[in-house]
C-alpha positions as CSV (number, residue, x, y, z in Angstrom):
1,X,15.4,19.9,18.5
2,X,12.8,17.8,20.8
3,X,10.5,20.2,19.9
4,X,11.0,19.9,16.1
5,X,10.5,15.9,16.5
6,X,7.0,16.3,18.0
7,X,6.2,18.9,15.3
8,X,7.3,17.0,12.5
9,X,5.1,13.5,13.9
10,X,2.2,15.7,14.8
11,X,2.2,18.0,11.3
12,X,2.5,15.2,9.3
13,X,-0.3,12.9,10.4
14,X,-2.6,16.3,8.9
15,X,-4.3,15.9,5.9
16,X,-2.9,17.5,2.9
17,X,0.5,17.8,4.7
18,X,2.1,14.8,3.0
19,X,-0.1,11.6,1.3
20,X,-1.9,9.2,3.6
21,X,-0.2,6.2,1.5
22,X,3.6,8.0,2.7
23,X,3.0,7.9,6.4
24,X,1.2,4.4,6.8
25,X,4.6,2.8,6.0
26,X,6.1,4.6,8.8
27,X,7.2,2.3,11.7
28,X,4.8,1.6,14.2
29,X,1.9,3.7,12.3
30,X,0.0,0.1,12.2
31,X,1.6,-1.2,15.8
32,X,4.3,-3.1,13.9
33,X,7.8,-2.5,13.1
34,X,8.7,-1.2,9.6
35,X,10.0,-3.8,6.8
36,X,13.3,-3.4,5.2
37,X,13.9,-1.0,3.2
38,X,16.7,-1.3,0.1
39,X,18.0,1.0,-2.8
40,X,19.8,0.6,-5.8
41,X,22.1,0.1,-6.9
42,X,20.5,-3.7,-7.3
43,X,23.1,-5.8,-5.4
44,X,26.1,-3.8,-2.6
45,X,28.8,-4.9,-0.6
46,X,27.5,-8.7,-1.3
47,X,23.6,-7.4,-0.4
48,X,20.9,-8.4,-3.1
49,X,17.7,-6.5,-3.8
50,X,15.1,-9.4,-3.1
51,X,13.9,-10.6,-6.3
52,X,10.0,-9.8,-5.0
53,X,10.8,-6.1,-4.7
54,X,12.1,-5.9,-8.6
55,X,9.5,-8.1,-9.7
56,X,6.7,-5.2,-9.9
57,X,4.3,-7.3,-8.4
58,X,2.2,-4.7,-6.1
59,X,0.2,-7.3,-4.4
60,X,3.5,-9.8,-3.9
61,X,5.6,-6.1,-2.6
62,X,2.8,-5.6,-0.3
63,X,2.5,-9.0,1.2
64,X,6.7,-9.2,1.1
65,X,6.6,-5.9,3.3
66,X,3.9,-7.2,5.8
67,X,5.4,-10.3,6.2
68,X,9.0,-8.8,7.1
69,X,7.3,-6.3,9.2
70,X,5.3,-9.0,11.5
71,X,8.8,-11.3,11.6
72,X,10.8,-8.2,12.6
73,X,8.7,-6.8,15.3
74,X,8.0,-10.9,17.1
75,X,12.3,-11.0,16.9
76,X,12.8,-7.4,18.2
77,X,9.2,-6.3,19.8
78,X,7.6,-9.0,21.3
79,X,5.8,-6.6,23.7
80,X,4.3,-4.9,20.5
81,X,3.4,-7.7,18.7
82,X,1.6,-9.2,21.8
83,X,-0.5,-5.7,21.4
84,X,-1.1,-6.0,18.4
85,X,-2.5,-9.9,18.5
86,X,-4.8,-8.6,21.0
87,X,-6.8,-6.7,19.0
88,X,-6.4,-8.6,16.2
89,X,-10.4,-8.7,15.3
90,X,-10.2,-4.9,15.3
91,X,-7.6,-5.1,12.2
92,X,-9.3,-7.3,9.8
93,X,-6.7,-6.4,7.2
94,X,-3.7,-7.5,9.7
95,X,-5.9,-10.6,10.7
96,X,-5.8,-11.9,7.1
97,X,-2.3,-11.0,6.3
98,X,-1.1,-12.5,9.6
99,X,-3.2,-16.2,9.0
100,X,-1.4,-16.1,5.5
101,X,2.2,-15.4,7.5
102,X,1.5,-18.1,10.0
103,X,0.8,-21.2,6.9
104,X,3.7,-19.5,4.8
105,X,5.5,-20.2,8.2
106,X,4.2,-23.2,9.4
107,X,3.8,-22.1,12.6
């Protein structure tokens, strides 16, 4: 089984093995943790589908998923955040997202 595991993380990083856009929203692909992730039906044992996700808003999904992913790494990750803010000017994309987090935030 061990040896499955590292087969399956190492095969599917290969191009042409699955699409790029499947494994980038893998946890800790970017040095974060992954966002939530939800189903339907819509609403389950008193859990709601937040209204962003149904909305069909790409960019507002996107920035929705980000954020989560950034707040759940700092509450369970700090170590990995701290990494990440380090090279912070390396990830221009992460450096934007994250200065958007922090007004939404007011931090």
């Amino acid at each position: 089984m061990p040896s499955l595991v590292i087969m399956d993380s190492v095969i599917r990083i290969k191009e042409g093995v699955i699409k790029k856009e499947s494994f980038e929203t893998d946890s800790f692909y970017n040095g974060l943790l992954g966002f939530p992730q939800y189903t339907r039906p819509v609403e389950i044992d008193g859990y709601t589908v937040p209204e962003v996700l149904r909305s069909g808003n790409h960019a507002k999904i996107d920035e929705y998923r980000q954020f989560h992913s950034i707040e759940k790494t700092m509450k369970n990750r700090m170590d990995l955040f701290e990494k990440k803010l380090e090279n912070i000017d390396e990830d221009l994309e992460f450096k934007k997202v994250y200065k958007k987090y922090l007004k939404m935030k007011d931090i």
